[in-house]
Every structure is written in C-alpha cells, then in structure tokens.
C-alpha positions in Angstrom: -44.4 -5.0 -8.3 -42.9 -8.4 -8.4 -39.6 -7.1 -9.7 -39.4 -4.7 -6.7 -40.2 -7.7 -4.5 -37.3 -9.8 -6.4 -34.8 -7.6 -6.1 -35.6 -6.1 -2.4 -35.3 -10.3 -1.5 -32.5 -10.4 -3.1 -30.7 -7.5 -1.6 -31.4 -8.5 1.2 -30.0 -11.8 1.3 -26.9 -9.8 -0.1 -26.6 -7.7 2.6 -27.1 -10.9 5.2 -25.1 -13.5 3.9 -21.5 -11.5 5.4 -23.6 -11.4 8.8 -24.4 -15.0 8.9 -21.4 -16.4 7.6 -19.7 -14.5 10.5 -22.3 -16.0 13.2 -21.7 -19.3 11.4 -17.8 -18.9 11.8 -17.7 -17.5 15.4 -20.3 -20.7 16.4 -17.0 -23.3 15.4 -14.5 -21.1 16.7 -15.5 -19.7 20.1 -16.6 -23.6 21.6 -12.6 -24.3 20.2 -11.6 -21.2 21.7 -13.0 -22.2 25.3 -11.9 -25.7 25.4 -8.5 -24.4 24.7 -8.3 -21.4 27.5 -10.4 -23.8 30.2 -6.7 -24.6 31.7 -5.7 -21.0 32.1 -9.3 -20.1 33.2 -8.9 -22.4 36.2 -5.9 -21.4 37.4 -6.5 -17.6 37.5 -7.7 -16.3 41.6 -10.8 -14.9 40.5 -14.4 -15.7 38.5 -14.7 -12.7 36.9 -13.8 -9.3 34.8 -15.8 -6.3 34.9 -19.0 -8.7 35.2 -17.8 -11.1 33.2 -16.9 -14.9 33.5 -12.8 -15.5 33.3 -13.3 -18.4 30.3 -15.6 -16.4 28.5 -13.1 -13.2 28.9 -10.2 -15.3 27.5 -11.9 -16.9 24.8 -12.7 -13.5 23.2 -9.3 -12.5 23.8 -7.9 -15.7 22.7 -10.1 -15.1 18.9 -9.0 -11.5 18.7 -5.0 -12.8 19.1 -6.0 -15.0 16.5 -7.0 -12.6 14.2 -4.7 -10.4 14.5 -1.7 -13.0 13.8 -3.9 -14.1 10.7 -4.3 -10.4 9.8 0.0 -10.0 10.6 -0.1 -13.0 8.2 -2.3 -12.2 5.4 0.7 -9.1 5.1 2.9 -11.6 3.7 3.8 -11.7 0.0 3.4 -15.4 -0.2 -0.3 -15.3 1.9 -1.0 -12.9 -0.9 0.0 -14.8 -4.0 -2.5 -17.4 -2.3 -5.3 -15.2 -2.1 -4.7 -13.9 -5.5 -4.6 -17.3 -7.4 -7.7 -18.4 -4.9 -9.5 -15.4 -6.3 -8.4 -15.6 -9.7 -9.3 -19.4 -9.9 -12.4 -19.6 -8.0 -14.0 -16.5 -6.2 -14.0 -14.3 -9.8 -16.7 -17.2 -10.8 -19.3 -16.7 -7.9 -21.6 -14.0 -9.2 -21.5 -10.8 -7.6 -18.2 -11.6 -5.1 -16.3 -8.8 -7.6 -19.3 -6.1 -6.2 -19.2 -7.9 -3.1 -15.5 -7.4 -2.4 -14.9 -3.6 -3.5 -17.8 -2.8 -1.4 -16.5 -4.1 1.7 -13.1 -2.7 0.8 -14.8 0.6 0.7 -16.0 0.1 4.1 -12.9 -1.1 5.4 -11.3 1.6 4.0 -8.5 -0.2 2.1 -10.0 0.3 -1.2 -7.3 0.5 -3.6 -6.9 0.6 -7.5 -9.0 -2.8 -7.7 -12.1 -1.3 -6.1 -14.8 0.1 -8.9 -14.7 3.7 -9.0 -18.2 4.8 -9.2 -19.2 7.3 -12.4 -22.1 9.2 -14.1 -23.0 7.9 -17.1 -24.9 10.0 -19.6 -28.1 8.1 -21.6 -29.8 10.6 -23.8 -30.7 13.3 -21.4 -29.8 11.6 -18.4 -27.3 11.1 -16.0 -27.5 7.6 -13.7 -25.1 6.5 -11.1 -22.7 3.5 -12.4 -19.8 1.4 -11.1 -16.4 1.1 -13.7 -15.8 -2.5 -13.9 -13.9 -2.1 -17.0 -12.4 -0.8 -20.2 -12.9 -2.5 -23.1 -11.6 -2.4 -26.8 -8.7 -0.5 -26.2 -10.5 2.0 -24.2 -13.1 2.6 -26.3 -15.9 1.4 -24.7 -16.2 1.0 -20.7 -17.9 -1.9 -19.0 -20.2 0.0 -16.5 -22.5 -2.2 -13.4 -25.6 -0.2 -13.2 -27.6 -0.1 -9.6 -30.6 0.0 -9.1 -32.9 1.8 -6.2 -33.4 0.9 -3.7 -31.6 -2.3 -4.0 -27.8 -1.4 -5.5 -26.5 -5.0 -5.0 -28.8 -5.5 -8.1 -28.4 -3.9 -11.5 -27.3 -4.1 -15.0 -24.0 -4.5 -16.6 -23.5 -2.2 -19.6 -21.4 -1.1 -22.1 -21.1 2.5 -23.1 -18.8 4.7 -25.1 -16.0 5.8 -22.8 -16.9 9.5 -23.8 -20.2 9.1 -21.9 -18.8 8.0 -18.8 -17.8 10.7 -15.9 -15.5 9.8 -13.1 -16.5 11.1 -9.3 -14.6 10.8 -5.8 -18.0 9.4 -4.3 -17.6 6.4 -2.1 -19.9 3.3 -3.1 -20.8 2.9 0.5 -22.2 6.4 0.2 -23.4 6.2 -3.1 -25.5 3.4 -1.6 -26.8 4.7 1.1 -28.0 7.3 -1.3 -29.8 4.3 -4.0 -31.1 2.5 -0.8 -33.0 5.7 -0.1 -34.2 6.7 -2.8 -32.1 9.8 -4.1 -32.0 11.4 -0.4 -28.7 12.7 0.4 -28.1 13.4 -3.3 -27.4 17.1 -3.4 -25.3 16.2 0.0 -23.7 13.4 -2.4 -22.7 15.7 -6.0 -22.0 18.8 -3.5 -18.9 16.6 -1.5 
C-alpha cells in the first residue's frame, strides 16, 4: 500500500510541476507585460474589449507576440545548437526530463526520431507495455523504461534481449491514459 501511495505522490507531482512552472512564469511576465503596454492602453478611446479591460487585453496580446517571435526564433539553427548543448550538458542529468520531454513532444505533436517509441516486451508468458530508450551492445540488447499503473511517470529501466522487444504505432500519451486507468481502453489501444 505504501508503494502505491509513493508512486501515486510522485506522479502526481510529475504531472504538476509543467503546470506550476507555467503559473510561476506567467506571475513575472504578465506584471512586465502591463507596465510595458500601460502607455498604449491610455491612449486608446475606449476601456474595454468584448468585457474586457484595454491593459489587460494588450498584455495577453503583448505575451502571445512574444512567444511567437521566441517560437520564430527557437527555428533557427544557431537557437538549436544552444538547446542541444544546454540539453546535452545539463537537462540529460535531471532524472526523468528524457521521459519528461518525449512525452510532451507527443502531445505537442512534434515527436520526432528522439521521442521513445513505445513496445511490448515479452517476460516468460507475458507481454507488458515498455518505452525504447535504447539499444545497447551493438543491438543486442535494448534498454526498455518500464511503467507502471496507474502511475506511468514511474517504472523500471530494463534491459532485455532485442528479440523480445515488439515495436507498436501507439502514442505514449495514449498509452498513458491507458496505464493511468488501469488497462481500460486496451482492446481500443492494440485494435488502432
């Protein structure tokens, strides 16, 4: 029971922690944000937009220009060679910001060649869902992150023979959905 408890905390908090640093993020910026459109705000005739206050209309406006010329940004090759050696150097030593990052490229829909395919791996008699992180010796052997239900953002990292591992075109964020309720959707899931 307290394992369930530890790992439900836990992913938890790893489902959280993109929410809150957002709030924390949009608490510096948007104060900025105001200060900088309060001299456009009082020029403009009127108080309000569809029920809402002039500053507070241009401030969201002003944040969603600003991420959009980050985002235009971010497309450049030298914004990401910067990423990259960031990632490389620091972020690929946080624990979990590997799962972290393919998951959210899932949802984003940009996942690419880097994301973790997810596969069935075969123990015994068994088949159990399993994330490709890597192949090891040559091929030989494939590093596999194993979730578990109903909390996928824990699990075990394994090592199996790459003749027990089976490749699917399931998404992670639908494979889980599927861990996080215990098996439902499965038959939806292996049919698709």
């Amino acid at each position: 029971m307290t394992g369930f408890l530890k790992t439900t905390i836990i992913g938890g908090i790893l489902f959280l922690v993109p929410f809150a640093v957002l709030a924390v993020v949009l608490g510096k910026v948007f104060p900025i944000a105001q200060k900088l459109v309060a001299p456009l705000a009082e020029i403009i005739p009127f108080e309000s937009i569809i029920g809402l206050d002039v500053p507070i209309v241009l401030t969201v406006a002003l944040i969603l220009l600003l991420c959009f010329g980050v985002g235009l940004l971010a497309k450049t090759r030298t914004a990401k060679y910067l990423v990259n050696r960031l990632e490389n150097s620091v972020m690929r030593k946080i624990p979990g910001y590997d799962l972290l990052q393919s998951i959210s490229a899932d949802v984003a829909g940009v996942g690419g060649k880097d994301g973790h395919q997810v596969v069935l791996v075969r123990f015994d008699d068994a088949w159990q869902f399993g994330l490709k992180i890597d192949e090891i010796s040559g091929g030989k052997l494939v590093a596999v992150f194993i979730p578990d239900s109903p909390t996928p953002q824990t699990g075990a990292m394994m090592m199996v023979e790459a003749d027990r591992v089976r490749p699917t075109d399931i998404p992670i964020t639908s494979l889980f959905a599927c861990l996080t309720h215990r098996g439902n959707g499965l038959r939806k899931l292996l049919s698709a």
